[in-house]
C-alpha positions as CSV (number, residue, x, y, z in Angstrom):
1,X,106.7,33.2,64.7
2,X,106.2,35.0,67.9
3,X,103.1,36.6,69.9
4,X,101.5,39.0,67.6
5,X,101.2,41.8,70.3
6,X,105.1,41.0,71.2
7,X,106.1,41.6,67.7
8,X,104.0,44.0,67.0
9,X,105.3,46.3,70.3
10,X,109.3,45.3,69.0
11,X,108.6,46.8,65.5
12,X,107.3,50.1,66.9
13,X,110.5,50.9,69.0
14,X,113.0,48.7,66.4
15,X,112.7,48.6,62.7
16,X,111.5,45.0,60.5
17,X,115.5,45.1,59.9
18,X,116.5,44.8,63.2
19,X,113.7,42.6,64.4
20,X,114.5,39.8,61.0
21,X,118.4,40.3,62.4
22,X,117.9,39.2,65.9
23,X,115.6,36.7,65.2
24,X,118.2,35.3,63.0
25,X,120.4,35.5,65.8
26,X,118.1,33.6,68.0
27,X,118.1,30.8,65.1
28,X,122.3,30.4,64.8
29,X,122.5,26.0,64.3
30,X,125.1,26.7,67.4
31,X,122.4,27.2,69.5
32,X,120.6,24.2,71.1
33,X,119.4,25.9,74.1
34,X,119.9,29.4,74.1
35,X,117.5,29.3,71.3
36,X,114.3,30.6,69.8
37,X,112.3,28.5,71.8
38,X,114.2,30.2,75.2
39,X,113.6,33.5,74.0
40,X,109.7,32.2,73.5
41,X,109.6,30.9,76.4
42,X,110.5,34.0,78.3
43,X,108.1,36.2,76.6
44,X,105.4,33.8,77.4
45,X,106.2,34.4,80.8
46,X,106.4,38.0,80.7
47,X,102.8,37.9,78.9
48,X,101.6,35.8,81.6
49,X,103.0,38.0,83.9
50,X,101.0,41.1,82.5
51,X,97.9,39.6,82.2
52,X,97.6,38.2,85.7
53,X,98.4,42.5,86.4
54,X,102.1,41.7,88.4
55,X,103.4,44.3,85.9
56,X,102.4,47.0,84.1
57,X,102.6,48.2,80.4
58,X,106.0,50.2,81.1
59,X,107.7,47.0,82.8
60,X,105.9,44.8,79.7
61,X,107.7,47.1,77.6
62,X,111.5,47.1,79.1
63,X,111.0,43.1,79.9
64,X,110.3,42.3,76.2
65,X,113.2,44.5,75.0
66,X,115.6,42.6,77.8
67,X,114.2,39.5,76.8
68,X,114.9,40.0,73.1
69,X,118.9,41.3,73.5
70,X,119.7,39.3,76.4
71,X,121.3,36.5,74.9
72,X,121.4,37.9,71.4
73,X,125.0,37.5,71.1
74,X,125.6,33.8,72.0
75,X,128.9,32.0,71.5
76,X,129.5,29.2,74.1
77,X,133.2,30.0,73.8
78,X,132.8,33.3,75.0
79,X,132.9,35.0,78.0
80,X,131.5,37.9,77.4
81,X,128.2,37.1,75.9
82,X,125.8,39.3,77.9
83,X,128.5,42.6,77.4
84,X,128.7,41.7,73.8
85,X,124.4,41.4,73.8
86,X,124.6,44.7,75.7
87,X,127.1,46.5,72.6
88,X,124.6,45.0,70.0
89,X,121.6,46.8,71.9
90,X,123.2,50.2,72.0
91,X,124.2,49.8,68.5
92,X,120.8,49.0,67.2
93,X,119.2,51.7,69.8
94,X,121.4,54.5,68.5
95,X,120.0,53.8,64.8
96,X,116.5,54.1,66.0
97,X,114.2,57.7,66.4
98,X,112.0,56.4,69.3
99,X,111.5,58.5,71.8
100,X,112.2,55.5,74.6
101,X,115.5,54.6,73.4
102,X,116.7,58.6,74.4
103,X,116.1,57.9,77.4
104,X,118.9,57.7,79.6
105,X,117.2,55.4,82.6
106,X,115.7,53.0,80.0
107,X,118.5,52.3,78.4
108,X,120.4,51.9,81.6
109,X,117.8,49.5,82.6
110,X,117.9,47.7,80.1
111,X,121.8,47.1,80.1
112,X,122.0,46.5,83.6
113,X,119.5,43.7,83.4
114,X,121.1,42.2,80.6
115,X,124.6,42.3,82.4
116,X,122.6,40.6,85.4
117,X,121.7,37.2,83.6
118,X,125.4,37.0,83.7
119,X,125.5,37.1,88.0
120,X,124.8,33.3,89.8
121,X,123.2,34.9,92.3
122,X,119.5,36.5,92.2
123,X,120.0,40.6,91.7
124,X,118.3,42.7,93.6
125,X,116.6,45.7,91.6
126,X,113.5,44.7,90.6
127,X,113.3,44.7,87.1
128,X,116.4,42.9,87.1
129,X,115.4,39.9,89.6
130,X,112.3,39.7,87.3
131,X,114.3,38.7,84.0
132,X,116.8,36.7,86.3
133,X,114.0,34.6,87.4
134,X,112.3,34.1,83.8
135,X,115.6,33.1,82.8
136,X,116.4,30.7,85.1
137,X,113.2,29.3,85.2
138,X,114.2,26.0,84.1
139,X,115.3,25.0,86.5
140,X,111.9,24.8,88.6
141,X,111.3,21.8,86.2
142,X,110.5,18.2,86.9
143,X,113.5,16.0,86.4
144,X,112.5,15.1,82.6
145,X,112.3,18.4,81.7
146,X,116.1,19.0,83.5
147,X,117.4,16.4,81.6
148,X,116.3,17.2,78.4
149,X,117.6,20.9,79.5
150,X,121.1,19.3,80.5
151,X,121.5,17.4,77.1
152,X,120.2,20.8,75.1
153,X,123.6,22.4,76.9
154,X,126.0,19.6,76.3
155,X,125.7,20.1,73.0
156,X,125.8,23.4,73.0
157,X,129.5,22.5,74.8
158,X,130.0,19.6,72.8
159,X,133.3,21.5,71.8
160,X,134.5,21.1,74.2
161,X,136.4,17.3,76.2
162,X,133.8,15.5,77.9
163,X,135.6,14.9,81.5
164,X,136.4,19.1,81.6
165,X,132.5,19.7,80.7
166,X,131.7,17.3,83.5
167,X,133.6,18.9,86.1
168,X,132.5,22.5,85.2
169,X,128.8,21.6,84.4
170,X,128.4,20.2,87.9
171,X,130.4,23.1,89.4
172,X,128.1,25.2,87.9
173,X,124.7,23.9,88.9
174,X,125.7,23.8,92.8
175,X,125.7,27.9,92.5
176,X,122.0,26.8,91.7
177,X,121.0,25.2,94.6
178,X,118.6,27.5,96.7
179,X,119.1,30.7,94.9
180,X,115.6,31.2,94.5
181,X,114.9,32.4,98.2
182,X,111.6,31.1,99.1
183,X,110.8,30.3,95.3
184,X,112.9,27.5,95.7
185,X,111.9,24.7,97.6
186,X,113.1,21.7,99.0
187,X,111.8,19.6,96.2
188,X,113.5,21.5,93.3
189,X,116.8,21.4,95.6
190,X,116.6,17.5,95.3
191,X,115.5,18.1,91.6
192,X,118.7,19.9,91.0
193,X,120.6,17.2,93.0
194,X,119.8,13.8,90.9
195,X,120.7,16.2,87.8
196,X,123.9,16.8,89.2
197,X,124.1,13.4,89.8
198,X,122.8,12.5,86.6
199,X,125.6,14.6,84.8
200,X,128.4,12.8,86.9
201,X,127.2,9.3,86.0
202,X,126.2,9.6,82.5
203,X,128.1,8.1,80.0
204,X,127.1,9.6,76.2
205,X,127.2,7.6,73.7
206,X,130.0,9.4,71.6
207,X,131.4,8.3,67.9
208,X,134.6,9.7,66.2
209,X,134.8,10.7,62.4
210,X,137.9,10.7,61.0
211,X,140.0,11.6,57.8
212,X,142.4,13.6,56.4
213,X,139.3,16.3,55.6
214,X,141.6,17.9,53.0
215,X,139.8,19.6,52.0
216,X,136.4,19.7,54.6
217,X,133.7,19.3,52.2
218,X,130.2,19.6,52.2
219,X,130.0,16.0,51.2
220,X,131.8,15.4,54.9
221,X,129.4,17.5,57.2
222,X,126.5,15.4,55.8
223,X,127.7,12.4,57.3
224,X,128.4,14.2,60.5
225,X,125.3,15.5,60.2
226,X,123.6,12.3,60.0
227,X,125.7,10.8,62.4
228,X,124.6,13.3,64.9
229,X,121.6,12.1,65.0
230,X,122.2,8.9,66.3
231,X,125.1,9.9,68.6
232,X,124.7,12.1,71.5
233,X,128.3,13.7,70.4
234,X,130.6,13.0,67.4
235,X,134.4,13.7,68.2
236,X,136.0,15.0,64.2
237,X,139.5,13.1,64.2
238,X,141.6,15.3,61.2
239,X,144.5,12.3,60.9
240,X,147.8,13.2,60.1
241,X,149.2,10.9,57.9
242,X,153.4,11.6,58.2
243,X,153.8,9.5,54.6
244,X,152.3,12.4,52.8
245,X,152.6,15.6,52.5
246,X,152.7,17.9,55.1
247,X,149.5,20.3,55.8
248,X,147.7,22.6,57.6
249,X,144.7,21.6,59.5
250,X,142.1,24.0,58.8
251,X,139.0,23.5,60.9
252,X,135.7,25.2,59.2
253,X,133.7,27.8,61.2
254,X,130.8,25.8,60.1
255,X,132.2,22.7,62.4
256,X,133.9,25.1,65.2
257,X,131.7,24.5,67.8
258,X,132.5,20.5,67.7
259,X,135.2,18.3,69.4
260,X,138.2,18.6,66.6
261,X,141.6,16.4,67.5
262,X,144.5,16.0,65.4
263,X,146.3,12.2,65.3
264,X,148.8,10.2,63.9
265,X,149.2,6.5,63.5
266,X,146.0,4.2,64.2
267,X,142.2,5.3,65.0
268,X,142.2,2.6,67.5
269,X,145.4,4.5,69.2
């Protein structure tokens, strides 16, 4: 559930249809971030935002309708997230009759502010540099908050080998050190540098489940489903056992977004 008012302005420019669709979207299990709770957390700054007057109605408007697409589409394996988020908000625009979405400079707004959560560096229009800013908000948090954030994205990456997500993650938050102009101070600079130093030093405590998983069954994502509650990551081993017969290893879409190997011979190995 979301602000009344914020609903209530989405449903008279979208229809019920669209709104239940992208809130679905904002709900994908995938998602441990980049989640409803984001996208509530960015309207509750754009609220906050209108009622201390730093924007008016118009801006409310085109914020909350940023806000809601922005990360609509959301596959960590992608690359194109925020273009795909931007095809999904034409598509649902050109099924609607509102007057707003004919207009030529909204919709361009709202595209080009979208395609801007994309950039590492602040943009410079100033609708844009507002939604930037919302959505990198987090990182103006104390450090608790930071690495509660920074264990919310490894397992949105837990797909991915641990010593590669290491080396990207912390290339990734030094583009974040003083980005924020005069927003970001010295003490959210040495913030940002314990959680970088944090993410080279941690060591998760990760669990393997193996088996043939011929088939996968819904009997085996119960267990990893239990067992990822007590592991920060659990790495799904499909063994290959050459005494049998020969098979394909078909990995669910359910479990895509985990850490699949294929082995022979011992689990110790």
């Amino acid at each position: 559930m979301l602000y009344n008012d914020i609903e209530t302005m989405f449903m008279e420019i979208f229809d019920e249809h669209i709104y239940d669709e992208i809130i679905a979207k904002w709900n994908e299990e995938h998602r441990f971030y980049h989640n409803i709770n984001h996208l509530k957390h960015m309207l509750f700054e754009i609220v906050d935002m209108f009622n201390k007057k730093e924007i008016d109605k118009s801006d409310r408007i085109v914020l909350v309708i940023i806000a809601f697409f922005h990360d609509a589409i959301y596959n960590p394996k992608s690359k194109t997230n925020e273009e795909d988020s931007v095809d999904y908000f034409i598509k649902c625009a050109n099924k609607q009759n509102d007057g707003l979405l004919r207009s030529t400079e909204f919709i361009e707004q709202v595209k080009k502010s979208i395609l801007a959560t994309k950039e590492q560096t602040m943009p410079v229009d100033r609708i844009s540099k507002i939604i930037w800013t919302i959505d990198n908000s987090i990182f103006h948090s104390n450090m608790n908050k930071l690495i509660e954030y920074e264990h919310s994205i490894y397992k949105e990456y837990q797909f991915v080998d641990y010593n590669t997500y290491k080396i990207e993650r912390v290339k990734f938050l030094k583009t974040r050190i003083g980005t924020f102009d005069s927003i970001f101070d010295s003490v959210l600079d040495n913030n940002l540098n314990q959680l970088i130093s944090y993410v080279e030093n941690r060591q998760p405590n990760v669990a393997i489940f193996a088996g043939s998983f011929n088939p996968c069954h819904i009997g085996h994502y119960s267990i990893l489903t239990a067992a990822e509650k007590l592991f920060d990551k659990v790495i799904i081993g499909f063994g290959v056992n050459p005494d049998k017969e020969a098979h394909d290893v078909i990995i669910p879409e359910r479990i895509s977004n985990r850490e699949c190997i294929t082995y022979n011979g011992l689990i110790t190995d």
